[in-house]
mmCIF entry with sequence, helices, sheets and N, C-alpha, C, O atoms, coordinates in Angstrom:
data_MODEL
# 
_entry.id   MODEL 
# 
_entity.id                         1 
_entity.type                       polymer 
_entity.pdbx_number_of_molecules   1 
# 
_entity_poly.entity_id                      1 
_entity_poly.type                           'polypeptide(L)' 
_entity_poly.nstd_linkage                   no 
_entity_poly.nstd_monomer                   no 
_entity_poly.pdbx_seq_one_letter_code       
;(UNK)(UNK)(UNK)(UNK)(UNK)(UNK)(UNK)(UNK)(UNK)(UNK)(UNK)(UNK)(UNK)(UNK)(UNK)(UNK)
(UNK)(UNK)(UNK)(UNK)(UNK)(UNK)(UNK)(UNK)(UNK)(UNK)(UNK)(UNK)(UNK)(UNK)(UNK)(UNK)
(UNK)(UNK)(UNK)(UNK)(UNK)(UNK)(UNK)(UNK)(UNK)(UNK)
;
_entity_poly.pdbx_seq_one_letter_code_can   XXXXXXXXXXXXXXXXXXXXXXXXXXXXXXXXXXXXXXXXXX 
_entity_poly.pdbx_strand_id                 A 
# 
loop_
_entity_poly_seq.entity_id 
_entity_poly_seq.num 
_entity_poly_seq.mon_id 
_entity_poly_seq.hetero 
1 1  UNK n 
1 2  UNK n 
1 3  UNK n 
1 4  UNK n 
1 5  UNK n 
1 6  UNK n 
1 7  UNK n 
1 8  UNK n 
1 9  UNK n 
1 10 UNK n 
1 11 UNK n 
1 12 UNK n 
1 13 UNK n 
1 14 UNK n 
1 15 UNK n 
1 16 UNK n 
1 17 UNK n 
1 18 UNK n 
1 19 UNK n 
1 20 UNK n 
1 21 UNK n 
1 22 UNK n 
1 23 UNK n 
1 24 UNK n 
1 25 UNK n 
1 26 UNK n 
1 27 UNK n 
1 28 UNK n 
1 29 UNK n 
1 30 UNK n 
1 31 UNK n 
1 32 UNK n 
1 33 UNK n 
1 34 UNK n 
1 35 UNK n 
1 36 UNK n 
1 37 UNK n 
1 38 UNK n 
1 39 UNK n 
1 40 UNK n 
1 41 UNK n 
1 42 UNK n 
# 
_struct_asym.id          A 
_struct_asym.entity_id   1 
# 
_struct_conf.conf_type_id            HELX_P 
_struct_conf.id                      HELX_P1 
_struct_conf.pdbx_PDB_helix_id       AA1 
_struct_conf.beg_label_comp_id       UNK 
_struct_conf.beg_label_asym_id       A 
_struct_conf.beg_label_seq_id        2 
_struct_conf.pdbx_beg_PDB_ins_code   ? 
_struct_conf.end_label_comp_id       UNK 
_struct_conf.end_label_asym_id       A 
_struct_conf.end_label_seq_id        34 
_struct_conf.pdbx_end_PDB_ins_code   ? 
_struct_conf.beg_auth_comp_id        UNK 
_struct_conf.beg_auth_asym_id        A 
_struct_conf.beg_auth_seq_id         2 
_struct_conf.end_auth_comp_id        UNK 
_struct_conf.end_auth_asym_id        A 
_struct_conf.end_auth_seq_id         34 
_struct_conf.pdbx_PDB_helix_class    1 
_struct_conf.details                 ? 
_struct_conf.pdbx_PDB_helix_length   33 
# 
_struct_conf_type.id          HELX_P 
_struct_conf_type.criteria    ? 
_struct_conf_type.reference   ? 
# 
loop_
_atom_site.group_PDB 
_atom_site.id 
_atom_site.type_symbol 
_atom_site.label_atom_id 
_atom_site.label_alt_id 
_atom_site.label_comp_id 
_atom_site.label_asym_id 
_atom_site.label_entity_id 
_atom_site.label_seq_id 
_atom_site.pdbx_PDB_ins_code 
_atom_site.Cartn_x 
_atom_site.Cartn_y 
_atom_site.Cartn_z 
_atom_site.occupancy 
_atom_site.B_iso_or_equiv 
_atom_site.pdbx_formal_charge 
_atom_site.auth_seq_id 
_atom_site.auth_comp_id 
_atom_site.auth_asym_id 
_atom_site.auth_atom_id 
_atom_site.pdbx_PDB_model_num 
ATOM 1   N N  . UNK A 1 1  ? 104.002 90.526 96.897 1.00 0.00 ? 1  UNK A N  1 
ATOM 2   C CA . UNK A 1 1  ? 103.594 90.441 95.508 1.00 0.00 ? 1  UNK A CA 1 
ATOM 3   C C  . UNK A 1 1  ? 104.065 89.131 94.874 1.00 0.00 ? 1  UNK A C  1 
ATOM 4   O O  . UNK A 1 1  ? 103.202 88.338 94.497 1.00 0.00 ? 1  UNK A O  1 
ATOM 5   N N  . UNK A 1 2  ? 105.059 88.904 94.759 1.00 0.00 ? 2  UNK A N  1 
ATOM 6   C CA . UNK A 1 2  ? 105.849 87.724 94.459 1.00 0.00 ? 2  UNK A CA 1 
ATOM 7   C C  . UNK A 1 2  ? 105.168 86.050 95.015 1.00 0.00 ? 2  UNK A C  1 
ATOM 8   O O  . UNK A 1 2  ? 105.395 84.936 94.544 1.00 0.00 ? 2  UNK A O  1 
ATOM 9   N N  . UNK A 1 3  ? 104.257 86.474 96.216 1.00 0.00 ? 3  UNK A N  1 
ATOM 10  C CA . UNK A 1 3  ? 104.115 85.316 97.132 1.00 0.00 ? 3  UNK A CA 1 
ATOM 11  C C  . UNK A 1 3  ? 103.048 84.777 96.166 1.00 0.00 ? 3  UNK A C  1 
ATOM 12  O O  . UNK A 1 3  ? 103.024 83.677 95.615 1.00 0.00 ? 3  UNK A O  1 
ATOM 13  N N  . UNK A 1 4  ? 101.734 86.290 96.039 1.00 0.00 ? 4  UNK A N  1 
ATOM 14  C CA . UNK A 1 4  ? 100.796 85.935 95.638 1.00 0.00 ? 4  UNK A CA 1 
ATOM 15  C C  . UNK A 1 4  ? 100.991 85.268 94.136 1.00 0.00 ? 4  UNK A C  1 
ATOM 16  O O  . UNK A 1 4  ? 100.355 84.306 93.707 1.00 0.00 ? 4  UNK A O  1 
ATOM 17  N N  . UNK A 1 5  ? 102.150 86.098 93.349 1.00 0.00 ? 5  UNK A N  1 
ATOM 18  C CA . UNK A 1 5  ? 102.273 85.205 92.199 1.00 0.00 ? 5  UNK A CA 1 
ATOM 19  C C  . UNK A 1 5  ? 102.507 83.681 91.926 1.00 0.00 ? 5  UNK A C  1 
ATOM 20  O O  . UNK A 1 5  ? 102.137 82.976 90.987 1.00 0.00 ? 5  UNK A O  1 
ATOM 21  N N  . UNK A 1 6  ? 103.368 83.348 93.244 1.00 0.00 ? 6  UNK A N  1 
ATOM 22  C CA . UNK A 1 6  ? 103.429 82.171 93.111 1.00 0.00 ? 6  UNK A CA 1 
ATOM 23  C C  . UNK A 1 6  ? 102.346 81.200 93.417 1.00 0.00 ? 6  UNK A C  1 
ATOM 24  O O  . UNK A 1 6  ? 102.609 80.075 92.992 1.00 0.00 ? 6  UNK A O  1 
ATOM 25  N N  . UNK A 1 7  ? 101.182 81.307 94.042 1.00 0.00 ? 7  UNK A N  1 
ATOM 26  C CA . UNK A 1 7  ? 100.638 81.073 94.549 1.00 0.00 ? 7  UNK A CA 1 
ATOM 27  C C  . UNK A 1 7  ? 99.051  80.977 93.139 1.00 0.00 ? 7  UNK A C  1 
ATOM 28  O O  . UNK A 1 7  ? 98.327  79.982 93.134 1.00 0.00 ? 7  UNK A O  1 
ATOM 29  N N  . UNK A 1 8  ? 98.931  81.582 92.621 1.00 0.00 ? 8  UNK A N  1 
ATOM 30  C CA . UNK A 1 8  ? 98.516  81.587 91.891 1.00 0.00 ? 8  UNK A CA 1 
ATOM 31  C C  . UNK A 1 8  ? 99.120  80.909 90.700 1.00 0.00 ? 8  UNK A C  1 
ATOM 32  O O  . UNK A 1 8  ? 98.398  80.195 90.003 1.00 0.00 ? 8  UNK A O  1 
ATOM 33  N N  . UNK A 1 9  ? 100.466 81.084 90.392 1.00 0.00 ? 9  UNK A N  1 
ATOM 34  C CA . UNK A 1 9  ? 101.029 80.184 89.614 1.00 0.00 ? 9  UNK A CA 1 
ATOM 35  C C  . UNK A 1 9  ? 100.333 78.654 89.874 1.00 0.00 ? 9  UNK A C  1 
ATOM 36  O O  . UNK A 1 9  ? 99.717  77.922 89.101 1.00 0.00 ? 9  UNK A O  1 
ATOM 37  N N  . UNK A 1 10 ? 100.777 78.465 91.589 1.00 0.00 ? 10 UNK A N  1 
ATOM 38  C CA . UNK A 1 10 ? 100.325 76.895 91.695 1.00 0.00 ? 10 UNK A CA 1 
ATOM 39  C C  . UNK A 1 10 ? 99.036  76.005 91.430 1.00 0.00 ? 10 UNK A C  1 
ATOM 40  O O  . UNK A 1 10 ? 98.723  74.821 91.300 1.00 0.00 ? 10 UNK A O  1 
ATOM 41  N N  . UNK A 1 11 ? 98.331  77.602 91.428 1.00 0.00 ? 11 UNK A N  1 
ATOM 42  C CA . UNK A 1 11 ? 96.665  77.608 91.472 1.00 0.00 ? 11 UNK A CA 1 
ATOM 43  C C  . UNK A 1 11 ? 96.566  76.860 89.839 1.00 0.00 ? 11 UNK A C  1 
ATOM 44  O O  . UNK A 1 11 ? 95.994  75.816 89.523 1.00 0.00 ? 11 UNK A O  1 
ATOM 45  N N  . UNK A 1 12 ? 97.201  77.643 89.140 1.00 0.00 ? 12 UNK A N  1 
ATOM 46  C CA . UNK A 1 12 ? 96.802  77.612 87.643 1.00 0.00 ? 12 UNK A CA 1 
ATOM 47  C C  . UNK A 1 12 ? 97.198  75.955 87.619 1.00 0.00 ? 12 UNK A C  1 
ATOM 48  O O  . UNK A 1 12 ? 96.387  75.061 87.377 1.00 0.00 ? 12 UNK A O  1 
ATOM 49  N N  . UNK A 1 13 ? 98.797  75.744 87.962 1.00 0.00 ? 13 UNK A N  1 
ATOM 50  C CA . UNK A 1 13 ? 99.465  74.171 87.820 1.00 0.00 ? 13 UNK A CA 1 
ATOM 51  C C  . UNK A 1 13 ? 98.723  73.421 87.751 1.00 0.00 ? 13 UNK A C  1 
ATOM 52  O O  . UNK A 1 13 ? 98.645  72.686 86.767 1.00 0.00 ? 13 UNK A O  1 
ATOM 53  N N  . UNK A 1 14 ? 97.685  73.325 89.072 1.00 0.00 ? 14 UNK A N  1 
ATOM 54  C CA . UNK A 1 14 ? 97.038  72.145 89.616 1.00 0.00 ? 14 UNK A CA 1 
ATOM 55  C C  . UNK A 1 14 ? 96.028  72.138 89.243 1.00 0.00 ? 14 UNK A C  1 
ATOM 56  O O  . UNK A 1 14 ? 95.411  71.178 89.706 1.00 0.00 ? 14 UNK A O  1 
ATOM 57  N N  . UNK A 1 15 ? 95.036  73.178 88.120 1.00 0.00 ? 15 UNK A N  1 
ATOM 58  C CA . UNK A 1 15 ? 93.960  73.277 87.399 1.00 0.00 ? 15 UNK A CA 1 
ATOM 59  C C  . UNK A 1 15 ? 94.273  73.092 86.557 1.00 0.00 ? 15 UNK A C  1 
ATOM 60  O O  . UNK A 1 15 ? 93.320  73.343 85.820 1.00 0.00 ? 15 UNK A O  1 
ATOM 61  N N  . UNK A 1 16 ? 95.326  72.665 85.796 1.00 0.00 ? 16 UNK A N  1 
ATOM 62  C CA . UNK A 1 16 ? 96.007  72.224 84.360 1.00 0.00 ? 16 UNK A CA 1 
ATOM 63  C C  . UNK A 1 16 ? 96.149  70.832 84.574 1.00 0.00 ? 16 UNK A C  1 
ATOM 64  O O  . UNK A 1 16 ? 95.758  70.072 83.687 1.00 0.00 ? 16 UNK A O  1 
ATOM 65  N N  . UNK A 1 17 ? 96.635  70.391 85.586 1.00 0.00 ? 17 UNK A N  1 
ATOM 66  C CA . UNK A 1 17 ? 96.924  68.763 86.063 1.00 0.00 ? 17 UNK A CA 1 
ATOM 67  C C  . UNK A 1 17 ? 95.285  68.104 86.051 1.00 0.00 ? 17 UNK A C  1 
ATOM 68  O O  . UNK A 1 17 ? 95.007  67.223 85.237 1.00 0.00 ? 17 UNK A O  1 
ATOM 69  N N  . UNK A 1 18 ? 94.397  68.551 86.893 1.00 0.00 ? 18 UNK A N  1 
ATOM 70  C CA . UNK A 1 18 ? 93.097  68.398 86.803 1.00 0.00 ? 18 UNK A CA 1 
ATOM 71  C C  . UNK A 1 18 ? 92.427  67.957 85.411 1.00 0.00 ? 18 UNK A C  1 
ATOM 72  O O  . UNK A 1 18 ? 91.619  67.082 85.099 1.00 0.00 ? 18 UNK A O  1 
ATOM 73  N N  . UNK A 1 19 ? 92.990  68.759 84.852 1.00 0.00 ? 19 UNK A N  1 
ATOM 74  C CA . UNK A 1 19 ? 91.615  69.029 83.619 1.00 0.00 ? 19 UNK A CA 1 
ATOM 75  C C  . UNK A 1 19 ? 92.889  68.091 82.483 1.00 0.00 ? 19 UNK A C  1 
ATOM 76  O O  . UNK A 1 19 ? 92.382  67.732 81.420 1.00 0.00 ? 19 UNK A O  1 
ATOM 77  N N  . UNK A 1 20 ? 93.828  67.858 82.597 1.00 0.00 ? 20 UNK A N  1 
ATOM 78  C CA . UNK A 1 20 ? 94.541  66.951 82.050 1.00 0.00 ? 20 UNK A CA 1 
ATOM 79  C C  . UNK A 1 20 ? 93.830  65.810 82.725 1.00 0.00 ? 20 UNK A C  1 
ATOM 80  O O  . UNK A 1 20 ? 92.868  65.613 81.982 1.00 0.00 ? 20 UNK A O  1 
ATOM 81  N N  . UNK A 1 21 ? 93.763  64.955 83.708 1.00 0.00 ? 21 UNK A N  1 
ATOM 82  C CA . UNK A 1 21 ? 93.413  64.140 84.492 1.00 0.00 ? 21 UNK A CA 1 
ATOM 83  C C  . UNK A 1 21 ? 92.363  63.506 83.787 1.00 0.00 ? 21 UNK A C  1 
ATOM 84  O O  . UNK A 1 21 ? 92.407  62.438 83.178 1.00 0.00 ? 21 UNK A O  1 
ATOM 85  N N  . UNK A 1 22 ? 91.309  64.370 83.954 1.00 0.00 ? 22 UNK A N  1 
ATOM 86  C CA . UNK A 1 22 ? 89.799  64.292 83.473 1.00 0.00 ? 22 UNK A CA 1 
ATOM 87  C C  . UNK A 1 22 ? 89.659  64.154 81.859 1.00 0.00 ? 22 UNK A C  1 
ATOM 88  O O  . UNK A 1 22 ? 88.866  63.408 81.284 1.00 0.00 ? 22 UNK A O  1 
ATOM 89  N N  . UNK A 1 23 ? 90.559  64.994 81.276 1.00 0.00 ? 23 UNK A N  1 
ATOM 90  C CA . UNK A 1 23 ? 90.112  64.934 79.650 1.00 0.00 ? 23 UNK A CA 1 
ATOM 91  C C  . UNK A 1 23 ? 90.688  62.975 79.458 1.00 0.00 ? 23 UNK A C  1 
ATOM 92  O O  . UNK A 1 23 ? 90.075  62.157 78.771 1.00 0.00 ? 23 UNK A O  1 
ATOM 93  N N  . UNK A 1 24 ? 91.927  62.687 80.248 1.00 0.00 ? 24 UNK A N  1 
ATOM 94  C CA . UNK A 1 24 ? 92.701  61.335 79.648 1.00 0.00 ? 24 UNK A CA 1 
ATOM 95  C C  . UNK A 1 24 ? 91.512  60.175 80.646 1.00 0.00 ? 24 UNK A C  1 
ATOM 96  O O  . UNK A 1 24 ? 91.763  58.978 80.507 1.00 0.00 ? 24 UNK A O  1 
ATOM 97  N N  . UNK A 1 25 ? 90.702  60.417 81.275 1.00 0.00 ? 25 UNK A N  1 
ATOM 98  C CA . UNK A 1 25 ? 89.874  59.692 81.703 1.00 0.00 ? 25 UNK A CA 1 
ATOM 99  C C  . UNK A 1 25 ? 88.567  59.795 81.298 1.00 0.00 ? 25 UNK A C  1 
ATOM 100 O O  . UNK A 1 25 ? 87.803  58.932 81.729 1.00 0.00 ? 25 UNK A O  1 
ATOM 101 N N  . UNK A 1 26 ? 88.099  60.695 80.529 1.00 0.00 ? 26 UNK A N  1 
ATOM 102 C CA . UNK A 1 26 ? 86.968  60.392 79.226 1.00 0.00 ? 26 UNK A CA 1 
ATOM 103 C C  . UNK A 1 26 ? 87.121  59.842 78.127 1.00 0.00 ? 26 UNK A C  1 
ATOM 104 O O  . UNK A 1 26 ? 86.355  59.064 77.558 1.00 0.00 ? 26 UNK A O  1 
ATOM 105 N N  . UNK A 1 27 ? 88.670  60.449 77.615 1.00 0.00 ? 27 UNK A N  1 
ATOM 106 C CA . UNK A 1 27 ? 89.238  59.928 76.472 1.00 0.00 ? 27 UNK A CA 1 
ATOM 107 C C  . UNK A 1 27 ? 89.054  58.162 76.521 1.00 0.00 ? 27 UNK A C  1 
ATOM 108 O O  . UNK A 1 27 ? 88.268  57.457 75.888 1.00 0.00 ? 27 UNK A O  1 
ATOM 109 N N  . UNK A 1 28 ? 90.055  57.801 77.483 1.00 0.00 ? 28 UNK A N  1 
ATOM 110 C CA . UNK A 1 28 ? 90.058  56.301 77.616 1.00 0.00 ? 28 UNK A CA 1 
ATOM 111 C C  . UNK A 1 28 ? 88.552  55.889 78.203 1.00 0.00 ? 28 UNK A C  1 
ATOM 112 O O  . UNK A 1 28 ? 88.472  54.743 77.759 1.00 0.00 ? 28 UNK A O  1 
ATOM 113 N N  . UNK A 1 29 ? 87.545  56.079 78.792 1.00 0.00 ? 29 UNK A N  1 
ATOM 114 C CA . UNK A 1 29 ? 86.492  55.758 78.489 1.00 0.00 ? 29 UNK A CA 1 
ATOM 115 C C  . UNK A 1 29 ? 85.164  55.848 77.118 1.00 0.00 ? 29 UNK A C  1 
ATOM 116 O O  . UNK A 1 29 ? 84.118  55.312 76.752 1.00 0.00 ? 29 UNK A O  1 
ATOM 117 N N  . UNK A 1 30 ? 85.885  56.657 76.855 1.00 0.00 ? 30 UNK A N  1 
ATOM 118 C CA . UNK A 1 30 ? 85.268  56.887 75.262 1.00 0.00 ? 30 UNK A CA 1 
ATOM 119 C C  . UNK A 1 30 ? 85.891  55.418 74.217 1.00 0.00 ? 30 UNK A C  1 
ATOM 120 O O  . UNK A 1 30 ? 85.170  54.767 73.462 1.00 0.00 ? 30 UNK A O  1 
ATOM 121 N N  . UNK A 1 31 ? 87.020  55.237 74.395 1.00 0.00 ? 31 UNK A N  1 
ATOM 122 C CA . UNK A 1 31 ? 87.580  54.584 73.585 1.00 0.00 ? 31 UNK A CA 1 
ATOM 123 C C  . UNK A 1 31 ? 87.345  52.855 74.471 1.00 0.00 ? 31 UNK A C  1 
ATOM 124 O O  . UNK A 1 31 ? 87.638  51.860 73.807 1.00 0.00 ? 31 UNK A O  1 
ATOM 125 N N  . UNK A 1 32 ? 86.935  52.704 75.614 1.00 0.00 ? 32 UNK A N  1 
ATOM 126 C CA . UNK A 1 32 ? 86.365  51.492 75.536 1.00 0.00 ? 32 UNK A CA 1 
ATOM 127 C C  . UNK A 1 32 ? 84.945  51.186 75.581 1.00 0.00 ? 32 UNK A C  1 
ATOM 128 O O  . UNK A 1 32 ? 84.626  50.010 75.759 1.00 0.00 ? 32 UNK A O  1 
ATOM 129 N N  . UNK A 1 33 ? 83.948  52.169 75.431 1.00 0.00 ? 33 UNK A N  1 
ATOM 130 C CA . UNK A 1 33 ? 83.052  52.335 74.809 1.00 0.00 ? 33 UNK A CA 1 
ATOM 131 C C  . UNK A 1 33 ? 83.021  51.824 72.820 1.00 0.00 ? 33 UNK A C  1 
ATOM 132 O O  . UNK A 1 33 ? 82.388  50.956 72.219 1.00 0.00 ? 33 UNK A O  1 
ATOM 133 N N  . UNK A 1 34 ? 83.821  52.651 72.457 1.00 0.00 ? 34 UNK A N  1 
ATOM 134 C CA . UNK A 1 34 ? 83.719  52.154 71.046 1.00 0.00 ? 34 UNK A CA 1 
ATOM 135 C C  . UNK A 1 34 ? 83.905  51.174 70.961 1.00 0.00 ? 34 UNK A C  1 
ATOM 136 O O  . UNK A 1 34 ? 83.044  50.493 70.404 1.00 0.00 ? 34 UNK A O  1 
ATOM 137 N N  . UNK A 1 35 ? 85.407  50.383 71.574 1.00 0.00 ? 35 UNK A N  1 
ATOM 138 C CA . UNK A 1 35 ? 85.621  49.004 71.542 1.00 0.00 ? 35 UNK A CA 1 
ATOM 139 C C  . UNK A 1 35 ? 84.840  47.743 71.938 1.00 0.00 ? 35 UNK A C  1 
ATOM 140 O O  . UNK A 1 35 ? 85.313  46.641 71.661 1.00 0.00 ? 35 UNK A O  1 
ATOM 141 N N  . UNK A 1 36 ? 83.832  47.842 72.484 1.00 0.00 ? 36 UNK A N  1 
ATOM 142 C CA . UNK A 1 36 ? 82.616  46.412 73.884 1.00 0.00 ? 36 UNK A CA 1 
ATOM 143 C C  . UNK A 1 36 ? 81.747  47.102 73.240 1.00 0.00 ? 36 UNK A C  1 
ATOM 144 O O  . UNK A 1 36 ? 80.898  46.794 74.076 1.00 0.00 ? 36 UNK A O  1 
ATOM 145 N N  . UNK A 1 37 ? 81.082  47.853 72.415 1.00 0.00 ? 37 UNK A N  1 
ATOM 146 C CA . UNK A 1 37 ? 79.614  47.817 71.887 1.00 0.00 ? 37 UNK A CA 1 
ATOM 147 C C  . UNK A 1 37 ? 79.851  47.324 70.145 1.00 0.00 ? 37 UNK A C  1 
ATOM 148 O O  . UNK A 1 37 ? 80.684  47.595 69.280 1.00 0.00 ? 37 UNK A O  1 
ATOM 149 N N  . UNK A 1 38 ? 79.021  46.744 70.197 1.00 0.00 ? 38 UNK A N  1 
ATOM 150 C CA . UNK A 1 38 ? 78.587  45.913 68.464 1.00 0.00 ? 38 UNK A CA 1 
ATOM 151 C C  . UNK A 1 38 ? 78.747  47.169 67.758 1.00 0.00 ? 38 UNK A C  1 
ATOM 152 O O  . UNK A 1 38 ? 78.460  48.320 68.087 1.00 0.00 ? 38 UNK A O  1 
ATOM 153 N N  . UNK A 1 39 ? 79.313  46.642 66.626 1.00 0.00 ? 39 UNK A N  1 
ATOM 154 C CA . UNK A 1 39 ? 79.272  47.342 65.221 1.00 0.00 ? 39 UNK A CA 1 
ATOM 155 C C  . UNK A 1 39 ? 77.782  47.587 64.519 1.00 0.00 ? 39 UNK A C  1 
ATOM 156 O O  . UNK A 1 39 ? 76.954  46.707 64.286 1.00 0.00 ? 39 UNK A O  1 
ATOM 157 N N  . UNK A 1 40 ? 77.653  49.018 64.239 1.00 0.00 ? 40 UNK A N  1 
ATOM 158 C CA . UNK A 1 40 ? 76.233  49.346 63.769 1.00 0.00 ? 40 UNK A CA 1 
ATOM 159 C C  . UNK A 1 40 ? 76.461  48.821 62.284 1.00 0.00 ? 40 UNK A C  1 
ATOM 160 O O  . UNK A 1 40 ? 77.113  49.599 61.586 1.00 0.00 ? 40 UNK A O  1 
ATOM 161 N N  . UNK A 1 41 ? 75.910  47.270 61.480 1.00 0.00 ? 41 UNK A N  1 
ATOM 162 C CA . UNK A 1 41 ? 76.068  46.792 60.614 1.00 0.00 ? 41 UNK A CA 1 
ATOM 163 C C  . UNK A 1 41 ? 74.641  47.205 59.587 1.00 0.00 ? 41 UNK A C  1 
ATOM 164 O O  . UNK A 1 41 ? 74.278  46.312 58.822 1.00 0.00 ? 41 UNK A O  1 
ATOM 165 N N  . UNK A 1 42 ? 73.964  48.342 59.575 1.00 0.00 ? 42 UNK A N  1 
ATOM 166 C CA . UNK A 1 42 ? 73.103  48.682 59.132 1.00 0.00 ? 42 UNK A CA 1 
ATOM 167 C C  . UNK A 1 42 ? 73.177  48.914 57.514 1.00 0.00 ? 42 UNK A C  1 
ATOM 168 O O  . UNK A 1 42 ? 72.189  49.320 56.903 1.00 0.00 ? 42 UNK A O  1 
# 
């Protein structure tokens, strides 16, 4: 019982590390997107 908990614990860890990963690598592509395209001077 214990094994599987841990094990699943690790499951969850490394799907938290992931999706941390991914959100700070849209983020910073989002944000050099805003920065290298022209200002909408409309």
């Amino acid at each position: 019982m214990l094994k599987k908990l841990l094990v699943v614990a690790g499951v969850v860890g490394a799907a938290a590390l992931i999706f941390k990963k991914v959100k700070a690598s849209s983020d910073e592509r989002a944000l050099w997107h805003e920065a290298t395209t022209a200002p909408d001077l409309r």
